[in-house]
N, C-alpha and C positions, 0 to 999 in steps of 0.2 A: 504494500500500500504506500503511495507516494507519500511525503513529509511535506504537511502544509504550510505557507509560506505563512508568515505574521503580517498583520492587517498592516496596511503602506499608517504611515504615522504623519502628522500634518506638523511638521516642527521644524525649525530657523537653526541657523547656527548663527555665533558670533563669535568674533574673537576678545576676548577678556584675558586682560595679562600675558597676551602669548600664545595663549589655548583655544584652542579649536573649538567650541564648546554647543554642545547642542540641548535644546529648549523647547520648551511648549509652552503655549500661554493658552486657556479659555478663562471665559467668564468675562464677568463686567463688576466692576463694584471698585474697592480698596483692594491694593500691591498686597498680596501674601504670595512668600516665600514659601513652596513644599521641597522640603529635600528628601530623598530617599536613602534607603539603608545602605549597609556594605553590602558590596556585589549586583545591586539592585537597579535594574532600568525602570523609566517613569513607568512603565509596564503596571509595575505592581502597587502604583497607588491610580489604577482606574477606576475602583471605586469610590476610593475618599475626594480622589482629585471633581469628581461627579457631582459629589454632595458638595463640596466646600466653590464650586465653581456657581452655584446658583443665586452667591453673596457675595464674593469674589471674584476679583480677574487673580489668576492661577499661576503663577509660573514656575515651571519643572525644569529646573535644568538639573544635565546630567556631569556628576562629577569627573575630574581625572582617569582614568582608567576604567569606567564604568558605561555601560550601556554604549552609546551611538561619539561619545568621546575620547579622543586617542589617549594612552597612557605616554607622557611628554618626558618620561624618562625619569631618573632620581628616586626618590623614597616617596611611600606615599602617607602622609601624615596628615593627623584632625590640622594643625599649624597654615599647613598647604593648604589644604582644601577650601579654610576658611577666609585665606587670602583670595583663591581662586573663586567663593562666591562671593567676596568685597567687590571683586575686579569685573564679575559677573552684573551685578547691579551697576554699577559704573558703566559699564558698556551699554548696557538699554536707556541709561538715563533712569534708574530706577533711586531714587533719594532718601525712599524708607520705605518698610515693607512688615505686615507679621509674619515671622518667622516662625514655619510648622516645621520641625524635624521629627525624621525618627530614626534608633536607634544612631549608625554612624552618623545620618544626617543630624542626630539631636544635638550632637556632638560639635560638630560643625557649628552648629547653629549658635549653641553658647559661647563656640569661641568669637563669633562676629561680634553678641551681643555685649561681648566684655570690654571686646578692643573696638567696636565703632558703636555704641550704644544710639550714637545718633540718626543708625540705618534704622533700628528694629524698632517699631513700634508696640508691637508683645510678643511674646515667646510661649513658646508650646513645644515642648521634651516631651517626646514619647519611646517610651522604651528604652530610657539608658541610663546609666550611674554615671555619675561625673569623677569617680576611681573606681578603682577595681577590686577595692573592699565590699563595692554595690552590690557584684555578681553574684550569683548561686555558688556553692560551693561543686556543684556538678560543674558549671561553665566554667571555674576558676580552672579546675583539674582539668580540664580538656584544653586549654590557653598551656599549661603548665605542660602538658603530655605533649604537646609539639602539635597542632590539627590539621589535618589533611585537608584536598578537598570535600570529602565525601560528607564531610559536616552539612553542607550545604544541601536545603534542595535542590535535586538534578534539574529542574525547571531553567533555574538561575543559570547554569553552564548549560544549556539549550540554547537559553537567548542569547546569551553572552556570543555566544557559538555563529548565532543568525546575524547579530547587528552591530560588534565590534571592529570600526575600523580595523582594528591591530590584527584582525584575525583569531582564528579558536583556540590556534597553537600556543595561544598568549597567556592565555587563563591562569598558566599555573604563575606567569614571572606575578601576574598582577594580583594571584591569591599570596605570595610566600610576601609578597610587598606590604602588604594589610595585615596580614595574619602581625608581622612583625612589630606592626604599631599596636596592634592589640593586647601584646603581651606585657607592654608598658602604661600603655596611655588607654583612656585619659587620664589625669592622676591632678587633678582641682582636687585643693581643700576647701571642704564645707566653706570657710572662713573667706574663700574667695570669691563666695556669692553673692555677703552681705554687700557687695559696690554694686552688684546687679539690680537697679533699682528698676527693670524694666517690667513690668507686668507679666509673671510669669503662671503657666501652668505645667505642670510636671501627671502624668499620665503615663500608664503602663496596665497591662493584663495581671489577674492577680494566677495568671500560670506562668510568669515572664523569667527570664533569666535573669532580672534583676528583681531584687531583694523587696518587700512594699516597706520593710523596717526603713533599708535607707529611701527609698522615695520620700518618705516620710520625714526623713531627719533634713532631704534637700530641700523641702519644702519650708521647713522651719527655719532655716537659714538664709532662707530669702526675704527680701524687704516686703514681696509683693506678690508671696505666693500663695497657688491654690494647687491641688493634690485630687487626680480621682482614678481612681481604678477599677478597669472591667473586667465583668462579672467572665469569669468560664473564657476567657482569652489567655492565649502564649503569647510568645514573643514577635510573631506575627500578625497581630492585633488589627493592622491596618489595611490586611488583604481579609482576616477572617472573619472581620464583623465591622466593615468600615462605616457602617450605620451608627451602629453602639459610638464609634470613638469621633466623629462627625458630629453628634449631638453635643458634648460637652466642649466640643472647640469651636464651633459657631453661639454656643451661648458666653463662653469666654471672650470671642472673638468681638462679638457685637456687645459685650458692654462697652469698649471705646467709644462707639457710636452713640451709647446712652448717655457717656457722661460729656460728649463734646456736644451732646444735642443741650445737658442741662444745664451748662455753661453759655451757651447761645439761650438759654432763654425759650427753648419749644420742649 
């Protein structure tokens, strides 16, 4: 039986800092950032990108090494990444944005929100510790035991397989590249969140490979944060039930809207 081809994608490229970069944009409304996880093309947030597009104008772009974006050589780190969606927004003329991540993308996210706090207008963490005290004690021992590909759903090195410039052959430089920042990073102390005064929500499945104790504890170290957790979700939260985790970031999302409306006076 023939192997079917993945549905043609409607998305731009640009060049941001050098990089080759490719993007999606729908919707209409206020600039939200969705970042996607390790190994992950915008593929896998179709259905959040769905819901959050009906209040939003949307845009997905795809990181370094990842999905329809060439791997530009050197190590692949949250550092990098986050310089490369600074540079990302700079190239659309993008001046501030809510920033949705998840997991590596959450990652991402809080580093922008640290070092340019003037992009982000709120933050939304899903799925990630900001160290690796966060993690399951399962997830730590598999970081710790060396991880292969086979961690991964095979889906993710499918696509990777179908739509990466660098070709399939690539998979492994650009898993042993990540795998290697994982086993350090991210490594934020608690103590570096109190300057985060960005409105933040922190979000994860209560099956997730991180911990809800530390959710909990990042939560309370923030100037401005809120904490919620879905019911009967893993760490894939945002392909499994992107209804459930859609609901509490659009309520998140639109109080900005409530409180600049009650500030104007409507």
């Amino acid at each position: 039986m023939a192997t079917s081809e993945p549905p043609v994608r409607r998305g731009n490229y640009v060049e941001a800092g050098g990089l080759h970069t490719y993007y999606e944009v729908s919707g209409h409304g206020e600039p939200l950032l969705l970042l996607h996880g390790g190994f992950c093309p915008v593929e896998t947030f179709d259905g959040l990108t769905a819901r959050l597009a009906e209040a939003y104008r949307v845009y997905l772009p795809e990181r370094r090494g990842h999905g329809r974006t060439p791997d530009p050589g050197g190590p692949i780190t949250f550092e990098n990444m986050a310089q490369d969606t600074i540079a990302f927004m700079d190239a659309i003329d993008l001046s501030s944005a809510h920033l949705v991540g998840w997991s590596d993308g959450a990652v991402v996210a809080l580093h922008v929100a640290l070092d340019r706090p003037d992009l982000v207008r709120r933050l939304v963490l899903i799925g990630t510790a900001v160290n690796l005290d966060g993690v399951t004690g399962e997830a730590r021992e598999m970081l710790e035991s060396g991880p292969t590909p086979d961690i991964l759903p095979p889906f993710l090195r499918e696509l990777y397989a179908k739509v990466s410039p660098d070709g399939p052959e690539h998979f492994e430089v650009v898993f042993d590249k990540l795998t290697a920042t994982w086993k350090t990073d991210p490594s934020f102390e608690l103590s570096a969140l109190e300057r985060l005064a960005t409105p933040t929500l922190v979000m994860l499945g209560d099956r997730d490979i991180v911990t809800v104790e530390h959710a909990a504890a990042v939560q309370r170290a923030l100037p401005d944060g809120q904490l919620a957790v879905v019911p009967g979700a893993s760490h894939g939260l945002p392909m499994e039930t992107p209804e459930l985790v859609s609901r509490p970031v659009l309520a998140f999302l639109s109080a900005s809207r409530d409180r600049a409306a009650a500030r104007g006076g409507t």
